[in-house]
matplotlib code that plots the C-alpha trace (Angstrom):
import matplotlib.pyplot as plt

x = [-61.8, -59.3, -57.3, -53.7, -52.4, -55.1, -53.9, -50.4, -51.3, -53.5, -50.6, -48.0, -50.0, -50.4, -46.2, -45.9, -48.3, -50.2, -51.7, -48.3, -46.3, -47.3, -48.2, -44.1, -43.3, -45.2, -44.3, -48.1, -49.9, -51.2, -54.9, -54.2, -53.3, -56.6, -58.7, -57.3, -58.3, -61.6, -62.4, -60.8, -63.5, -66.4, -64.9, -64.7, -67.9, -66.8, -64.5, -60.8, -59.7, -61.0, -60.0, -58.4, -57.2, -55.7, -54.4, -56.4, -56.1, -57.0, -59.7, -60.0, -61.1, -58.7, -55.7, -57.7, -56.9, -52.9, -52.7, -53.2, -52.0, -48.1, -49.8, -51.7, -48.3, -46.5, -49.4, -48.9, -44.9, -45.4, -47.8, -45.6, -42.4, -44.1, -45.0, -41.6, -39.7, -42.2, -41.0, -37.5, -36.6, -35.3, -37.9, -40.0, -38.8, -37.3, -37.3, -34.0, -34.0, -30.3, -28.4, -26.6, -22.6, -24.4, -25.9, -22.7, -20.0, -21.7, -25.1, -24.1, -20.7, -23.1, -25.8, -24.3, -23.7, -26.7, -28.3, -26.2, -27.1, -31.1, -32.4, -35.7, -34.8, -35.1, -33.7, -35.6, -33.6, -34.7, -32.0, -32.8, -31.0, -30.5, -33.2, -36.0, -34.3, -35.4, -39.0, -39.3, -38.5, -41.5, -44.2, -43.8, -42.1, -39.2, -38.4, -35.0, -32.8, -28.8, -28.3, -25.3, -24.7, -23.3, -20.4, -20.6, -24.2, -26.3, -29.3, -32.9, -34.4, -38.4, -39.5, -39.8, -36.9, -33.9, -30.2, -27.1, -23.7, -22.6, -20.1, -17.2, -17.1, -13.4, -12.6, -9.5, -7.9, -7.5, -4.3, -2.7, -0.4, 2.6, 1.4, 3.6, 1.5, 1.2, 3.7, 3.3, 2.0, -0.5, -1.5, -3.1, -4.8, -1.4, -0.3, -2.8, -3.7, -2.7, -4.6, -7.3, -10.3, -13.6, -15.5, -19.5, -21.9, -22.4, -25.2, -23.4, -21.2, -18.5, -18.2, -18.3, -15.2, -13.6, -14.0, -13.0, -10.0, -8.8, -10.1, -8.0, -6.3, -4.7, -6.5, -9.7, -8.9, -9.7, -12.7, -13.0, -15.9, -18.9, -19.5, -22.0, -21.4, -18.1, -17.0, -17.3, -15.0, -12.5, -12.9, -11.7, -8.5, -7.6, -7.9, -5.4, -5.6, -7.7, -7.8, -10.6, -12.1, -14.0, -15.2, -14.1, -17.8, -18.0, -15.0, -14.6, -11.7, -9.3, -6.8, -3.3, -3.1, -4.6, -3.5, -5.8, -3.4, -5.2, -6.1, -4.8, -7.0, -8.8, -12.7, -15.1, -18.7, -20.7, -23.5, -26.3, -29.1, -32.1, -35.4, -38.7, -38.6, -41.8, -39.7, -36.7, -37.2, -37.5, -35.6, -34.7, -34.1, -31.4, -30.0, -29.4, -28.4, -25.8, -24.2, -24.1, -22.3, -19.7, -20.8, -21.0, -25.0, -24.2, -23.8, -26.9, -28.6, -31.7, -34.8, -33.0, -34.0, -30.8, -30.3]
y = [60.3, 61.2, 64.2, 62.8, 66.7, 66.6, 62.8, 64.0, 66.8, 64.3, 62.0, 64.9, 66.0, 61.9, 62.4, 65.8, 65.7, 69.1, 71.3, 73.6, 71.1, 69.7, 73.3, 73.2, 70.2, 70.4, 74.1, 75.3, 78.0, 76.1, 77.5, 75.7, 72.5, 72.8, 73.6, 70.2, 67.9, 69.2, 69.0, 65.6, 64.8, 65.7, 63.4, 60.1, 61.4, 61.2, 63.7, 62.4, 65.3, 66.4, 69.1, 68.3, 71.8, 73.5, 70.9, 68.3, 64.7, 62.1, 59.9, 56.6, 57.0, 59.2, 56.8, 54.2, 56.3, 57.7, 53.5, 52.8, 56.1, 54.9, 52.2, 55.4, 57.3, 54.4, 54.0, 57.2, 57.3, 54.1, 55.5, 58.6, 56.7, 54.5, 57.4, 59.2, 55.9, 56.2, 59.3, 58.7, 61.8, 62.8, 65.6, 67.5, 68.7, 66.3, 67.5, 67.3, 68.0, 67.5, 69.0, 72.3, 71.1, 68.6, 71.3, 73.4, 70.6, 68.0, 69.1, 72.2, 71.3, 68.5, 71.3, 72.5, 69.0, 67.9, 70.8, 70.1, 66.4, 67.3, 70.7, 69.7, 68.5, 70.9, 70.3, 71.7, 71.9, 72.4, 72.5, 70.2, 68.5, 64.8, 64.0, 66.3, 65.2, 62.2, 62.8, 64.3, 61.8, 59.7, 62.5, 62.7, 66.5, 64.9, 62.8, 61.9, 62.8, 63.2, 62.1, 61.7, 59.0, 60.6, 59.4, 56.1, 55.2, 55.4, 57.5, 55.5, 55.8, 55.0, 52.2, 51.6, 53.5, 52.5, 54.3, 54.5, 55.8, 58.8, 60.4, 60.2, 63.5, 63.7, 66.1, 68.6, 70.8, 74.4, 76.3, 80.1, 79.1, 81.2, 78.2, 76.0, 73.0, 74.6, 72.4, 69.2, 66.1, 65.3, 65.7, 64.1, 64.7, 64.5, 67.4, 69.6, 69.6, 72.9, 74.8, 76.8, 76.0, 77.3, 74.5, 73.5, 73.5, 70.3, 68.0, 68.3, 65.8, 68.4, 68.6, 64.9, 64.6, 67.3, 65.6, 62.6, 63.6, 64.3, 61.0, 60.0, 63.5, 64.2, 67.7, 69.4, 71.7, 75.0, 75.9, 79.7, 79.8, 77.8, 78.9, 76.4, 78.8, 77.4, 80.1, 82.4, 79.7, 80.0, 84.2, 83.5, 81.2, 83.9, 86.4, 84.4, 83.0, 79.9, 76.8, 74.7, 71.0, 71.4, 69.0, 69.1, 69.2, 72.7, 74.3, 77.0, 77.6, 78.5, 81.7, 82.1, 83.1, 79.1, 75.6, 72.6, 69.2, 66.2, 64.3, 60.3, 59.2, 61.0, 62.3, 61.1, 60.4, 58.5, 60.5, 58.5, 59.3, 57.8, 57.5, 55.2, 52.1, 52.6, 55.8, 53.9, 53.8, 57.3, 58.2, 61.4, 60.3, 57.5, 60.1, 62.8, 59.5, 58.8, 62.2, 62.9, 59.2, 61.0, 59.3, 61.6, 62.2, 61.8, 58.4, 57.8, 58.6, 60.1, 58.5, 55.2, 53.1, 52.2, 48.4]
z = [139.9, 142.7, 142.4, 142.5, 144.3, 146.5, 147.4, 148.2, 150.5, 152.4, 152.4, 153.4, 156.5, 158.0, 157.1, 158.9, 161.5, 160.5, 157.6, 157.9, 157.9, 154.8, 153.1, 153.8, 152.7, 148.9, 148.4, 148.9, 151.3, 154.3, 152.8, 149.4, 151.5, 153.0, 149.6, 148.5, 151.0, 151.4, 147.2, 147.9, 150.8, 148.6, 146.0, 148.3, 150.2, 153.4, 155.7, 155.7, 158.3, 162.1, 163.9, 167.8, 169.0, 166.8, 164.3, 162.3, 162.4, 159.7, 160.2, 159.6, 156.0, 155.7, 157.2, 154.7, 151.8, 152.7, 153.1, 150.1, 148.0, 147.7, 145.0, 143.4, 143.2, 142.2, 139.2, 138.0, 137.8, 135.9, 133.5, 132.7, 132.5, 130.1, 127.9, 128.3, 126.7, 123.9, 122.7, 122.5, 124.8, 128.2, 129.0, 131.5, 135.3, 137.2, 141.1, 142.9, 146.6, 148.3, 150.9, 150.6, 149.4, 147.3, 145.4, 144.8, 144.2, 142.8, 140.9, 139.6, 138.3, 135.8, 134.8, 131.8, 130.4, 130.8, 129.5, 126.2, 125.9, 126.9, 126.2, 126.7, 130.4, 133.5, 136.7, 139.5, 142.9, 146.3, 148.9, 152.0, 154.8, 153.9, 156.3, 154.7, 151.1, 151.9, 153.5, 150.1, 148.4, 150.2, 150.0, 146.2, 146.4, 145.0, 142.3, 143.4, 146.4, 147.2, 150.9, 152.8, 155.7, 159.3, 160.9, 158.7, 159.6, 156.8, 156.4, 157.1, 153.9, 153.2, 152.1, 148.5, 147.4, 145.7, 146.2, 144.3, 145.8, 143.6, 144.9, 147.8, 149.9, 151.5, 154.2, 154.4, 157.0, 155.9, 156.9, 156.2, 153.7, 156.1, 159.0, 159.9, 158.9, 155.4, 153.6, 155.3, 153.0, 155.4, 158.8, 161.9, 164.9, 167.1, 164.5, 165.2, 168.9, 170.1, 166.8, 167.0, 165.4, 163.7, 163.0, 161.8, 164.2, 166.5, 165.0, 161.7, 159.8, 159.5, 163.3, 164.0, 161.5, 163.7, 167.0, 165.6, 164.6, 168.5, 169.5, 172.4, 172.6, 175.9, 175.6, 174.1, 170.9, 171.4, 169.3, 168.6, 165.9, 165.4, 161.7, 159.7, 156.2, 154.7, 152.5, 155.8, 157.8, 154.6, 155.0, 158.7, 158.2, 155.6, 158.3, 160.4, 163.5, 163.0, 161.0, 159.9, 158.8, 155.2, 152.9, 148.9, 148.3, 150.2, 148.9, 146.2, 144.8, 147.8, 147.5, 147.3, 151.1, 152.1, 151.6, 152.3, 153.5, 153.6, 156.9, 157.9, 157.8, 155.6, 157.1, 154.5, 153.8, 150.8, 148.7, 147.8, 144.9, 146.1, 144.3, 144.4, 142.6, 140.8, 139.3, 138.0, 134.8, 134.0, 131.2, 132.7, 136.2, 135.0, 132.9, 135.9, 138.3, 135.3, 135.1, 139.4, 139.4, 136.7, 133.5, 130.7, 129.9, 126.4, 127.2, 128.5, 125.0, 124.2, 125.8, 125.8, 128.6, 130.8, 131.3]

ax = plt.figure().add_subplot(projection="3d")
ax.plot(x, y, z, "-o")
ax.set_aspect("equal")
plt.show()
């Protein structure tokens, strides 16, 4: 019989291109990655890797086999769903991955309710960038993923995977709270040319909000700070002299020197839980999708199978 592991690191280096890649991917040494696939050779009988260079390849067996693993996975998740409804309880380690301000205002806010409705569940999170949430989410080093869309465009997802939107992530400007912006209702970009700015670092969803908001602007703001850490940017508009763009999501509790004042129109972007189909009916899985969405996990039951 196949080794199921071994099956996923073959699968995770045809996704990543390379024995390192995949060794990061799965949370392994790159040497473990390599024990696996060759106890998985002698076990089909045939060699599923070749070395070019420095890197390895699959060959065609082993293309053959990563072709038709997704219906193995999907096997598997079925089988252990199955048993987890028969015993009547939310259970095991369910694998999170999701992107940095995901993790701090929207998981861990839910972690001690749902370690009140189910003791016996554990929530393992790795932090990743939507993207590599999502690749994941497809190699099988996930069981479920929070991914944000950029700019409005949503995130390309794998095939085979179904999504949920969670969770509305709004953006705010942060001001001294002796600015003269401080007490307004709510600003826009005409309000705030002439400020100067510490913002995320380009490439990010933070800073496309930030350039959008001086879309048609006579001028260019006046940048001062590329910062991608927000409770650093929030250090610096304390300091004085700057003001900044940061999502709800991102913020901790803000101190009596700072004000936030929403943004017309306001900068926001959707969270999405995504998992594999063949997963949905994981007890545990619905019930951690349930409480990110903000439905109480009591609600969910114990080990009762959402409709």
């Amino acid at each position: 019989m196949l080794d199921p592991q071994a099956l996923r690191a073959l699968a995770a280096i045809s996704l990543t291109g390379s024995v390192a890649g995949a060794a990061d991917e799965l949370g392994f040494t790159a040497s473990a990655v390599s024990q696996q696939v060759k106890r998985l050779s002698v076990q089909v009988g045939v060699p599923l890797t070749a070395r070019v260079g420095r890197g390895v390849v699959l060959t065609p067996a082993g293309q053959a086999l990563v072709d038709a693993a997704p219906e193995v996975f999907a096997a598997l998740e079925r089988a252990g769903d199955a048993a987890r409804r028969r015993s009547a309880t939310v259970a095991g380690t369910l694998r999170l991955a999701a992107f940095s301000t995901a993790v701090r205002g929207l998981v861990t806010p839910r972690l001690p309710g749902l370690a009140a409705a189910f003791p016996a569940l554990d929530l393992a999170i790795d932090e990743l960038d939507p993207a590599e949430a999502a690749s994941a989410l497809s190699s099988g080093a996930a069981e479920l993923a929070l991914v944000h869309d950029m700019d409005g465009v949503a995130l390309p997802l794998p095939t085979g995977v179904r999504s949920r939107a969670v969770h509305t992530d709004v953006g705010d400007v942060i001001v001294r709270s002796d600015h003269p912006l401080a007490q307004r209702r709510s600003l826009t970009g005409r309000d705030l040319v002439g400020s100067t700015w510490v913002t995320s670092p380009p490439g990010t969803a933070c800073h496309d909000w930030f350039q959008r908001l001086f879309v048609g602007a006579e001028t260019n703001p006046r940048v001062l700070h590329r910062v991608d850490d927000f409770s650093t940017q929030l250090a610096l508009v304390e300091a004085g002299g700057v003001t900044a763009l940061i999502p709800r999501l991102a913020r901790p509790a803000l101190p009596a020197s700072v004000r936030a004042v929403p943004v017309e129109p306001a900068p926001v972007r959707r969270v999405d839980a995504v998992w594999r189909a063949s997963s949905e009916s994981n007890p545990a899985l619905l019930a951690v999708i349930d409480a990110l969405a903000g439905e109480s996990p009591a609600a969910t039951g114990s080990g009762v199978e959402a409709s």
